[in-house]
VOGU-3710 file (C-alpha; in Angstrom, 3 decimals, decimal comma):
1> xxxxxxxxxx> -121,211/-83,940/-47,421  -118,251/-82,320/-47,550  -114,577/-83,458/-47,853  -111,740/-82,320/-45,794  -110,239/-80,616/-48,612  -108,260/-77,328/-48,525  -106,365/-76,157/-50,975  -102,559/-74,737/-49,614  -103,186/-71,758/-51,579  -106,147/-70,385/-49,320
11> xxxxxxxxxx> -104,197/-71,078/-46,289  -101,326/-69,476/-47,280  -103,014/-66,285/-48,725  -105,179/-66,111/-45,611  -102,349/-66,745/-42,971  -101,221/-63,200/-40,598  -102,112/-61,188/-37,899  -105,787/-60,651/-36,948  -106,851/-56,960/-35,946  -108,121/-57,240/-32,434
21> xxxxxxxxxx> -111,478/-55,174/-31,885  -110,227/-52,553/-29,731  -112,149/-51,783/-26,557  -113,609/-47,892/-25,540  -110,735/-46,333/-23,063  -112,572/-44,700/-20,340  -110,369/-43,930/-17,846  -106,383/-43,594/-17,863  -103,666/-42,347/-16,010  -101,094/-41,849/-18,561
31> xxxxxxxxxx> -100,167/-37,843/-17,977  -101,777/-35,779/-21,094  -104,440/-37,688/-22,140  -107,613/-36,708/-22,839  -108,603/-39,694/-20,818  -106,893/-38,797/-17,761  -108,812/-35,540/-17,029  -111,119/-35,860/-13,871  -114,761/-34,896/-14,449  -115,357/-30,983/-13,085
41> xxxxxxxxxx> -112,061/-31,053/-11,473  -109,887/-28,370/-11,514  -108,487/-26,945/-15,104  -105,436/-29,880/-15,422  -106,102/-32,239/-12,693  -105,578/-35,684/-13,832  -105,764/-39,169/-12,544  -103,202/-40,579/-10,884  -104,273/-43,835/-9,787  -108,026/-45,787/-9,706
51> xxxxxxxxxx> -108,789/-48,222/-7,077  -108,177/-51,623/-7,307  -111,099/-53,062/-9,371  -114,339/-51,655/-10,742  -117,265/-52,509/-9,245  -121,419/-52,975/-10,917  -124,749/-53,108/-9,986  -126,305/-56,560/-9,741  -128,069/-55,654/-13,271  -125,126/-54,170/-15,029
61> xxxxxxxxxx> -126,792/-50,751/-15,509  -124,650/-48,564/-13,167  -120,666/-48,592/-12,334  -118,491/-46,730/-9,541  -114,991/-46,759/-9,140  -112,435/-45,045/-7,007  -110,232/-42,980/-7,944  -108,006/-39,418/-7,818  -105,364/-37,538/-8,426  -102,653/-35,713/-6,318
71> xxxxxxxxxx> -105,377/-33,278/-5,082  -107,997/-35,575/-4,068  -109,518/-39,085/-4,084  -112,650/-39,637/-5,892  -115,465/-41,670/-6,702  -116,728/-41,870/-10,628  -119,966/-43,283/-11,106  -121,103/-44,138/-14,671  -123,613/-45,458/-17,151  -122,049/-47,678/-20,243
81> xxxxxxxxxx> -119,365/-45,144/-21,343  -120,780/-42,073/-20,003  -119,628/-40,772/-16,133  -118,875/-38,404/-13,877  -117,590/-37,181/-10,468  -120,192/-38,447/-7,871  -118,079/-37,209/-4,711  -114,260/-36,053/-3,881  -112,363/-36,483/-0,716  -112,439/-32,682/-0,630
91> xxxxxxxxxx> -116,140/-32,284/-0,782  -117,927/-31,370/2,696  -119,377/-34,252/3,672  -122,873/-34,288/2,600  -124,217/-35,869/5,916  -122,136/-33,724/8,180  -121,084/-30,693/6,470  -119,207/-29,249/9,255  -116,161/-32,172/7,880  -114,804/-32,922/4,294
101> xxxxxxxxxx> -115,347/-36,501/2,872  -111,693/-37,365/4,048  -108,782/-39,300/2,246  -109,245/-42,540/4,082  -111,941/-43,864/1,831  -111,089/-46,988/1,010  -110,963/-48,952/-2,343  -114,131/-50,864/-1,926  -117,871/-49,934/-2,626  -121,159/-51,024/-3,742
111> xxxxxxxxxx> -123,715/-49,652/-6,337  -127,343/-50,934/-6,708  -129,537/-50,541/-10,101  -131,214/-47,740/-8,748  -127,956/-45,474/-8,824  -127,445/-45,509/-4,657  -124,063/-46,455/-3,533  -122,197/-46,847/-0,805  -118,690/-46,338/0,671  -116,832/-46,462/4,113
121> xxxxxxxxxx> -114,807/-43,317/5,223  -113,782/-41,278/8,510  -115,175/-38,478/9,070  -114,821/-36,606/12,515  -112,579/-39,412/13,941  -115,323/-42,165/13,133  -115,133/-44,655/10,587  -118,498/-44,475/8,865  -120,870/-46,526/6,381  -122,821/-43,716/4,450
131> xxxxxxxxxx> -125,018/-44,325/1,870  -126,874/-42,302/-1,086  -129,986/-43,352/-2,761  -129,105/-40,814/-5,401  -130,911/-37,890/-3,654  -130,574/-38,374/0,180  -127,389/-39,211/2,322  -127,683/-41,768/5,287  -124,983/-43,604/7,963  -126,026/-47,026/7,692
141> xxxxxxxxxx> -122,682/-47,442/10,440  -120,628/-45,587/12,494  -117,978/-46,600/14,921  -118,610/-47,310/18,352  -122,090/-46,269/18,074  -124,189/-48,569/16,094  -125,086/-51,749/17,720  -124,560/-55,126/16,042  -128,129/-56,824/15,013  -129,464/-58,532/17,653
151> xxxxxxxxxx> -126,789/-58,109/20,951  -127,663/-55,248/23,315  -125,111/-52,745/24,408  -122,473/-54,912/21,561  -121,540/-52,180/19,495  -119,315/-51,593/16,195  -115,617/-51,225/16,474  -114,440/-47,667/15,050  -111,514/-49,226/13,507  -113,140/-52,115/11,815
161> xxxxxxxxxx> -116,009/-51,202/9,351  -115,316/-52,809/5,994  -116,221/-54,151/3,006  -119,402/-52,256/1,932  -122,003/-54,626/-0,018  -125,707/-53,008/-0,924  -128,983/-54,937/-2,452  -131,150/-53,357/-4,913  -133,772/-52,171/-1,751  -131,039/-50,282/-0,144
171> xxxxxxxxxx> -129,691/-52,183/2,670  -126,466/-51,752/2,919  -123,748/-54,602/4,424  -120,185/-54,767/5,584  -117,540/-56,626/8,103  -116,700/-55,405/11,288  -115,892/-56,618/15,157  -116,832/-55,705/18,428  -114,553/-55,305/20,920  -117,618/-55,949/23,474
181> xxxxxxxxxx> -116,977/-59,062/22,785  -114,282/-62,219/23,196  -111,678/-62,568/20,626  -113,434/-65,748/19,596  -116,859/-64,320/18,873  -116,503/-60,996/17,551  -116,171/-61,049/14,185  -119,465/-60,834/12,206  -120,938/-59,933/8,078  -124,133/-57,681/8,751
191> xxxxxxxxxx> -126,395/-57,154/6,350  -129,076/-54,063/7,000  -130,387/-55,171/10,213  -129,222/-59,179/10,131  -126,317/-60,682/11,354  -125,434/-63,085/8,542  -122,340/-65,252/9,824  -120,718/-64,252/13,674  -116,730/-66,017/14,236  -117,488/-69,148/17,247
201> xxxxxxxxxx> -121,035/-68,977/16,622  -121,786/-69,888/12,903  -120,945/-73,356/11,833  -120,728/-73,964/8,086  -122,962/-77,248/6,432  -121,647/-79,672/4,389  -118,300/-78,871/5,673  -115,966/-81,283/3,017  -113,862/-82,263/6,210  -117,081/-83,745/7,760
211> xxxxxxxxxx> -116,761/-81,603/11,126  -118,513/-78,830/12,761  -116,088/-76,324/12,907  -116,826/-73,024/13,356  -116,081/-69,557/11,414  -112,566/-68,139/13,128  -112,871/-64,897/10,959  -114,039/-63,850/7,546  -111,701/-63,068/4,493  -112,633/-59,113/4,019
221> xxxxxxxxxx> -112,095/-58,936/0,041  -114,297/-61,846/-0,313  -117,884/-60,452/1,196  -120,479/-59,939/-1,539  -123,814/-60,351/-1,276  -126,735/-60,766/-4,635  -128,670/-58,209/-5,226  -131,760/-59,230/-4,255  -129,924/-59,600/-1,010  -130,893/-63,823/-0,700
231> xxxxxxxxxx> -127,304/-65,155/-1,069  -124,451/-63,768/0,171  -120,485/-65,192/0,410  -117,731/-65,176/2,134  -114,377/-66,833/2,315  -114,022/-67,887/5,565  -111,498/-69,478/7,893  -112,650/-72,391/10,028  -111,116/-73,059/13,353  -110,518/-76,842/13,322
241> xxxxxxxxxx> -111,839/-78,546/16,990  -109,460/-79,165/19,530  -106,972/-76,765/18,269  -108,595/-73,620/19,944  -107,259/-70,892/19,619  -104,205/-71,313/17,392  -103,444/-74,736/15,253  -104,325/-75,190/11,529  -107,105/-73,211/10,203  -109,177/-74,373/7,018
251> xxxxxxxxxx> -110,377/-71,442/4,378  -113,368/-72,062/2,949  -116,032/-70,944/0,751  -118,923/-70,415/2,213  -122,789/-69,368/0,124  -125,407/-68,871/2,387  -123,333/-69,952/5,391  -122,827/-73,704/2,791  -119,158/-74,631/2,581  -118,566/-75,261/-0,888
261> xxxxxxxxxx> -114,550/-75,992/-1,411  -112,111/-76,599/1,475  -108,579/-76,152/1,593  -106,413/-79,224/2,673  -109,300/-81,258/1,572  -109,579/-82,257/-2,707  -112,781/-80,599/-4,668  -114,260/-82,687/-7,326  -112,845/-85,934/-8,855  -109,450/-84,142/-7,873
271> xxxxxxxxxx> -107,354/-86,615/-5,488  -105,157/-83,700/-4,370  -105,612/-81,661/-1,978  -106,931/-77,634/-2,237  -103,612/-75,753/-1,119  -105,121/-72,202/-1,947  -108,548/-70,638/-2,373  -108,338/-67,262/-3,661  -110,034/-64,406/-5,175  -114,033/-65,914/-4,590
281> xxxxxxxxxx> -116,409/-63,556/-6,343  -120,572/-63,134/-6,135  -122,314/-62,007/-9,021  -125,381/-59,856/-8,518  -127,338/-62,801/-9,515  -126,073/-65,066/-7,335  -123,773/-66,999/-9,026  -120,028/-67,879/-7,075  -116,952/-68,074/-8,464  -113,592/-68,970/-7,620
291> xxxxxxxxxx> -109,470/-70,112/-8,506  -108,190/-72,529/-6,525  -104,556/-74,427/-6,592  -104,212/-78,053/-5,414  -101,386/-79,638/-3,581  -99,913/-80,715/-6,714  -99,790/-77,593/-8,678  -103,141/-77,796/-10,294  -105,038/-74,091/-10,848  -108,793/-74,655/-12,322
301> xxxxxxxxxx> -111,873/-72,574/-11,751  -114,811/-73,277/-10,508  -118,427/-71,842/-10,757  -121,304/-72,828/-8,820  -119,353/-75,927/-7,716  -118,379/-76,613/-11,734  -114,665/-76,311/-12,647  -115,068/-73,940/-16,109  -111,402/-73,384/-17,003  -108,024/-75,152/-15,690
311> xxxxxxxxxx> -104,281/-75,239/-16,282  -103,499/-77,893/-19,794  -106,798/-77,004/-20,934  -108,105/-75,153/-23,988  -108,678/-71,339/-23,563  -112,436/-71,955/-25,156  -113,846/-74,895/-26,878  -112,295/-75,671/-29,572  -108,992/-73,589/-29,056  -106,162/-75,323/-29,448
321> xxxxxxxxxx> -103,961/-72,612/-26,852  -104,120/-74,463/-23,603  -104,087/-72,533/-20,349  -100,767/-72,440/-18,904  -98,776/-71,021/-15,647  -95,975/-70,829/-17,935  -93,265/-68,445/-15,567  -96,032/-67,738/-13,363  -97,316/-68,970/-9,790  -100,807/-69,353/-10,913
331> xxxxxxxxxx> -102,878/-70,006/-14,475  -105,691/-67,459/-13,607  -106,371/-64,048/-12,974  -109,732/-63,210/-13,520  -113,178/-64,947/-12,408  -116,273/-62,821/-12,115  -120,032/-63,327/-13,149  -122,676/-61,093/-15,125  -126,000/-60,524/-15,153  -127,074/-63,311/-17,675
341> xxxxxxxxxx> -125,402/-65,919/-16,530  -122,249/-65,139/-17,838  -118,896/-65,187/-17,125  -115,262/-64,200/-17,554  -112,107/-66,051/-17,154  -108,713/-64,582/-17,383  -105,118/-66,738/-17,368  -102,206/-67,156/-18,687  -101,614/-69,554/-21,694  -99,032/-71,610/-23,827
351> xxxxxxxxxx> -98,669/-68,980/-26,623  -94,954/-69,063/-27,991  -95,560/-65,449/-28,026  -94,806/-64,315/-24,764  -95,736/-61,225/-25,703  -99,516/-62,011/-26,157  -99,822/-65,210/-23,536  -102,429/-64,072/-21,740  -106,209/-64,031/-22,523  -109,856/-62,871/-21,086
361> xxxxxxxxxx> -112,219/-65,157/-22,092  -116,179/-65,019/-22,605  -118,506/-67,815/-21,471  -115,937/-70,112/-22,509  -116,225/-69,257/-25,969  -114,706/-66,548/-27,316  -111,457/-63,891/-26,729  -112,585/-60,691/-25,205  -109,253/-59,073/-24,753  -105,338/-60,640/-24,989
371> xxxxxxxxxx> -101,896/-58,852/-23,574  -100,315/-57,803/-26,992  -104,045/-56,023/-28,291  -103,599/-52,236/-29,483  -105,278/-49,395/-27,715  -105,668/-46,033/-29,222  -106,079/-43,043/-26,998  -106,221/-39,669/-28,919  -104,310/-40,909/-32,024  -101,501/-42,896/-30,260
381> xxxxxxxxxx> -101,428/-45,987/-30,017  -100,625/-48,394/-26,883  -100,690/-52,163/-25,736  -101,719/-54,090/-23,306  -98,682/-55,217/-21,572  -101,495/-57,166/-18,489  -104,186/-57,344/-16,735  -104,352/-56,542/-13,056  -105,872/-59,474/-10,731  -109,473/-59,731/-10,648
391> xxxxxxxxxx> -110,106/-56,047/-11,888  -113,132/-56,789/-14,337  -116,792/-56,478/-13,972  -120,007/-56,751/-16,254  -122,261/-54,038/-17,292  -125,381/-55,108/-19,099  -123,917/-55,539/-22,338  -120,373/-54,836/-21,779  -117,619/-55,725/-19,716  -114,919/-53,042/-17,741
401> xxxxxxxxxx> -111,403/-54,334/-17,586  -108,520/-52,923/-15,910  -105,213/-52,854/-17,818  -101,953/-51,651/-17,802  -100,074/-49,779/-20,699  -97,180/-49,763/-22,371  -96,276/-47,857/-25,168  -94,540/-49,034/-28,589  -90,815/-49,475/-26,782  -92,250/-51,603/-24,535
411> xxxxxxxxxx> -92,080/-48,870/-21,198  -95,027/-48,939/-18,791  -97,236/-45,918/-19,378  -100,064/-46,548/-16,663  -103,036/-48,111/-16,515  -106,243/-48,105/-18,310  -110,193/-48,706/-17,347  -111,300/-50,458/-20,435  -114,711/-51,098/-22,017  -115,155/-53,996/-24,230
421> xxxxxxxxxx> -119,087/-53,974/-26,238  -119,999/-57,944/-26,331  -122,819/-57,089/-28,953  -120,381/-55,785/-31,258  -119,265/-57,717/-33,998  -116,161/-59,068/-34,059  -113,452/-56,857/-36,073  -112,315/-60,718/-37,402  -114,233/-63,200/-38,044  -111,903/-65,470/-39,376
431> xxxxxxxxxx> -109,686/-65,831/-36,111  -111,883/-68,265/-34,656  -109,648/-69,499/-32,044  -108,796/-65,651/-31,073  -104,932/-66,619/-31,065  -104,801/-63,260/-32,702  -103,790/-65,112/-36,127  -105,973/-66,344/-39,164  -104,535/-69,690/-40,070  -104,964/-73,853/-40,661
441> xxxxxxxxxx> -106,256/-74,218/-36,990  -109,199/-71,780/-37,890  -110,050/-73,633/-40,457  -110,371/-76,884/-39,035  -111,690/-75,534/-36,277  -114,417/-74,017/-38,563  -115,019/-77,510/-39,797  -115,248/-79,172/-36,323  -117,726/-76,540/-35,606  -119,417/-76,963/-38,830
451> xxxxxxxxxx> -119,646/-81,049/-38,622  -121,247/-80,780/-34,790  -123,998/-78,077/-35,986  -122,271/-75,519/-32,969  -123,850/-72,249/-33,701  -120,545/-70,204/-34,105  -120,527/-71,897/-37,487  -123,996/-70,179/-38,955  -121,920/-67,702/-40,459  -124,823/-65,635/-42,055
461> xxxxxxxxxx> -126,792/-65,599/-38,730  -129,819/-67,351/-40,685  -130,389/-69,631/-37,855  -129,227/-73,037/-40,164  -125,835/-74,140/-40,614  -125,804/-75,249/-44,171  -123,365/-74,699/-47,014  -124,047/-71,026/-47,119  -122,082/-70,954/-43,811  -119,488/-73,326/-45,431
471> xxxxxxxxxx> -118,398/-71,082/-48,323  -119,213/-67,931/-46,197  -116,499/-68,786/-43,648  -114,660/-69,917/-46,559  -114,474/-66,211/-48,291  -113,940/-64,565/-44,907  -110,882/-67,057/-44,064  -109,160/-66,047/-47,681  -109,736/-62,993/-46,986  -108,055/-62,770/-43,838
481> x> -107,918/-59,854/-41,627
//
C-alpha cells in the first residue's frame, strides 16, 4: 500500500513545459519549403492549396488528396509518408485522350486498399465518374448518359454527379439527380449498380419522431459508404407529412437507410432538443460518427449511437482540461473512425492558455496533437495556430491531420498535411494529462491510474502494475521533460 505522499520538492523540480512529439510534415504550402514542391512537377512548382480533407482506404494502407499549384490541380496518392503525383488537371485524360483531365475536379474522392481511386471531373462538357484500379481507367458515370439502377430511359443529370465513394471490389458510388424525373423523386445515392436511398421513395426506420417521412434530399458531404460496401450513410433531410413541398424539414442520420439522431427531436437521456447535426463521418469499417448541438447549447459526440466526448467534460479520462466552446460556436471539430476501432476527437477546451486550447484526442485517451505544438520543416520551426474542420483521417498506424501554420510572430504561414505515428513512443511520458505541462495533476493522475490497475500506469510495459511502475513513473515525473 502506498500513501499519498509527495514530497514539494519533486513537484517543484519536475514542474514546466512538456516537448510535444512532433508529427512528419508531408505536405505544405508555405512558399520555399522543401515540403511544398509537387512530385515530378515542373523545376519550382509548389503547392498552393490541398483540398479540403484527406481521404483513406477502408484499411488505412493507401491515402489521396487533392491538391495544386497555380499551374495545375492535382491528385497525390501515398503510402505512410511516401507519395507521389497520381494525375494533374493538365494530364490528357487517360480514358479519352483527345481532352486534358480539366480543372473542375472537385475536392472529394475515394481510395480502396487495392490502390484504385476514384474522382469526378468534366471532361468534353460531361461531368464524369472515372475510376482506376491502378492499371486500367473506367467511367463508372457520365452525364446524361448513364441510366440510374433500375428506371429505364431515367438517366444521370450532367450537372449533378457527386460525392465519389468506392468499396474494396471496385464499385464505385456517388449522388446525383435526374431531371427525368419530379422534383420530389429525383434525388438518389447509387452504389455500382444499386440504388441505395431515392428522395419520396425511401422512408427511414426507427425514425425518433415516430413518422414515416420520407428522404427530401441527401446532405452531399455526408455520403460514405464501408468498404466492404454493406453499410453506407448519409445525412439526410426528411420531408415532414402534410407539409409537402415546403414546411419544416428534419436532418437526420441515416446507416443503412436506419435513422439514428434527429434534429428537433433530443438523442439519448438529453431532454433538449438536437438543433444541429453536422459533419457525420463513416469509417471504412463501418463505424458512424457524428457532432451534434442541442437546443440548449449542448455540443457532444456520438459514435455508433454512444456520446464519446461533450462540452464540460474531460478531454480523456482522467484529464482534468474539460472540453469547452470557450469564444467559439461549437466544442468540436474533428470526429472520424480508423481501421481498429478507433477514433479521433478534436475540440476546443478550457486551457487558460488560449494559445494551446485546442486538442486532437486518441480513443479517448491520450493527446495526439494540440494548437501551440512546434513543427519543424527544414530547420525552422512553426506552430500550430488550428486545425481545419474535420480534415483528419487514419492510416493503419498513423493518423493525417490538416493544420494551419504560423510562424514564431504569430503570422499565418499556410497550411500543413501532418502525419502523427501512434506506435511511437511518446516524447513525454510524464505529461500524462497531455496539457503540454509536467506537474501535481500528473501525478495524481498517475496515482488514480495506479490505484484502479488502468494499464497507462504499467510504466515498464511488463504487463503488471506493481511498484516497479510506481517508482518508474516516479523517476520519469522528477525528471520532467
Amino acid at each position: 500500500m502506498f500513501k499519498r505522499v509527495i514530497a514539494p520538492a519533486i513537484l517543484a523540480s519536475a514542474a514546466g513545459l512538456a516537448v510535444a512529439q512532433e508529427p512528419t510534415v508531408l505536405i505544405t504550402t508555405v512558399p520555399g519549403l522543401s515540403t511544398s514542391a509537387i512530385p515530378g512537377g515542373a523545376p519550382g512548382e509548389e503547392f498552393s492549396n490541398f483540398a479540403e480533407r484527406p481521404f483513406a482506404s477502408p484499411s488505412g494502407n493507401y491515402w489521396i488528396v487533392k491538391g495544386g499549384s497555380n499551374a495545375a490541380q492535382t491528385y497525390t496518392v501515398g503510402q505512410g509518408t511516401a507519395f507521389g503525383t497520381a494525375l494533374r488537371g493538365d494530364d490528357p485524360a487517360p480514358w479519352n485522350p483527345a481532352f486534358n483531365v480539366g480543372t473542375t475536379f472537385i475536392n472529394d474522392v475515394a481510395i480502396n486498399d487495392n490502390g484504385g481511386w476514384n474522382f469526378i471531373t468534366t471532361v468534353n462538357n460531361a461531368t464524369t465518374l472515372a475510376r482506376t484500379d491502378g492499371t486500367d481507367w473506367f467511367v463508372d458515370a457520365e452525364g446524361e448518359i448513364t441510366q440510374v439502377p433500375g428506371l429505364p430511359n431515367v438517366f444521370v443529370s450532367n450537372v449533378f454527379i457527386q460525392k465519389p465513394v468506392l468499396t474494396n471490389d471496385g464499385r464505385s458510388g456517388y449522388t446525383t439527380l435526374s431531371l427525368d424525373l419530379p422534383a420530389a423523386t429525383r434525388n438518389f445515392l447509387i452504389l455500382g449498380d444499386q440504388v441505395l436511398s431515392q428522395s419520396g421513395v425511401n422512408i427511414p426506420t426507427n425514425q425518433p419522431s415516430g413518422e414515416q417521412d420520407t428522404i427530401k434530399a441527401n446532405a452531399v458531404s455526408a455520403f460514405a459508404v464501408s468498404g466492404d460496401g454493406n453499410t453506407w450513410m448519409t445525412e439526410a433531410r426528411l420531408r415532414i407529412q402534410n407539409q409537402f413541398p415546403s414546411g419544416t424539414q428534419l436532418r437526420t442520420v441515416v446507416v443503412n437507410n436506419d435513422a439514428k439522431m434527429q434534429s428537433l427531436h433530443p438523442f439519448g437521456a438529453f431532454t433538449s432538443p438536437i438543433e444541429r447535426i453536422h459533419n457525420t463521418t463513416l469509417s471504412g469499417v463501418g463505424d458512424w460518427l457524428a457532432r451534434a448541438s442541442n437546443a440548449d447549447g449542448h455540443d457532444y459526440v456520438v459514435r455508433n449511437g454512444d456520446i464519446i466526448a461533450e462540452r464540460g467534460t474531460p478531454i480523456f479520462d482522467g484529464a482534468t482540461e474539460l472540453f469547452d466552446d470557450g469564444p467559439f460556436a461549437d466544442t468540436f471539430f474533428v470526429n472520424v473512425g480508423g481501421p481498429d476501432g478507433d477514433y479521433l476527437v478534436g475540440g476546443t477546451t478550457d486551457n487558460a492558455d488560449t494559445a494551446r486550447n485546442s486538442v486532437v484526442v486518441l480513443n479517448n485517451e491520450r493527446v495526439i496533437a494540440r494548437r501551440g505544438d512546434s513543427v519543424t520543416i527544414d530547420g525552422q520551426t512553426f506552430s500550430i495556430s488550428s486545425f481545419s474542420n474535420n480534415r483528419a483521417v487514419f492510416l493503419d498506424d498513423a493518423v493525417l491531420i490538416d493544420a494551419n501554420l504560423s510562424d514564431a510572430g504569430g503570422t499565418f504561414v499556410g497550411s500543413a498535411l501532418l502525419h502523427y505515428d501512434l506506435e511511437a513512443a511518446p516524447t513525454c511520458p510524464a505529461d500524462l494529462n497531455g496539457d503540454g505541462v509536467i506537474d501535481a495533476d500528473d501525478f495524481f493522475l498517475f496515482l488514480s491510474l495506479f490505484a484502479s490497475g488502468d494499464s497507462r500506469a504499467d510504466i515498464n510495459g511488463d504487463g503488471v502494475i506493481d511498484a516497479d511502475d510506481f517508482f518508474g513513473y516516479l523517476a520519469l515525473f522528477a525528471a520532467g521533460c
